[in-house]
N, C-alpha and C positions, 0 to 999 in steps of 0.2 A: 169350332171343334166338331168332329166327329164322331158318336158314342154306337157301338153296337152291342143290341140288347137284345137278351134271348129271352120268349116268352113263350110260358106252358100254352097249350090248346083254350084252354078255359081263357086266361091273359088275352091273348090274340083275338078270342072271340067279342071279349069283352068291348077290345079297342078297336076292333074292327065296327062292331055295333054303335059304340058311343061316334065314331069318323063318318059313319053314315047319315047318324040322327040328326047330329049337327053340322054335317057338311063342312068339315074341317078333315086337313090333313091329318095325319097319324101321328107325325113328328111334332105338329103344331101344339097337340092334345098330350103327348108325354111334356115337352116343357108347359106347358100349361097346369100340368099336374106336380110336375119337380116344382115348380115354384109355388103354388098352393102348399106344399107339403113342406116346403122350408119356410115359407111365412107361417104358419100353422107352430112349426116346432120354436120359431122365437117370437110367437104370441103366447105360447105356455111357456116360457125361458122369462118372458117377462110377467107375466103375469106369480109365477110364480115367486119371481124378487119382489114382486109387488105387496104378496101379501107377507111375506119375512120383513118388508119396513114395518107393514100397519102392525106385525103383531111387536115389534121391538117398541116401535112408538108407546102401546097401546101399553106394555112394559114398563117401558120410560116413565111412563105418567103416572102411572099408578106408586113406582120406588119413589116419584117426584111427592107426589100428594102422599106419601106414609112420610116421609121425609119432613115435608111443611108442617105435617101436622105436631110433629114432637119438636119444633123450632121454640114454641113457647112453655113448654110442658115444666120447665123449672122455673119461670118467672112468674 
């Protein structure tokens, strides 16, 4: 596929400098940057389901342990 991209002065400069430094194409450095920036977005996509388990769990356990504890509380 072929993607045409329009970038401000400051942009240009930026990628023209990084294409220099690293003696990498221009095109190479934008997909290199698209895909840094979609792994990036579903490392916090997961990261965040991550921590809505540990706090449900964390949840769970605690209704679990007030629960066990009044199991015997009549006998």
């Amino acid at each position: 596929m072929t993607a045409t991209v329009r970038l401000d002065k400051t942009l240009e400069e930026k990628l023209d400098f990084i294409s220099q430094s690293l003696h990498k194409k221009k095109s190479d450095i934008i997909r290199d940057a698209i895909s840094f920036y979609a792994d990036s977005i579903q490392n916090s996509q997961k990261s965040r389901i991550l921590k809505a388990v540990a706090k449900t769990k964390e949840a769970d356990k605690a209704e679990n342990d007030q629960f066990e504890g009044t199991l015997y509380d009549g006998m």
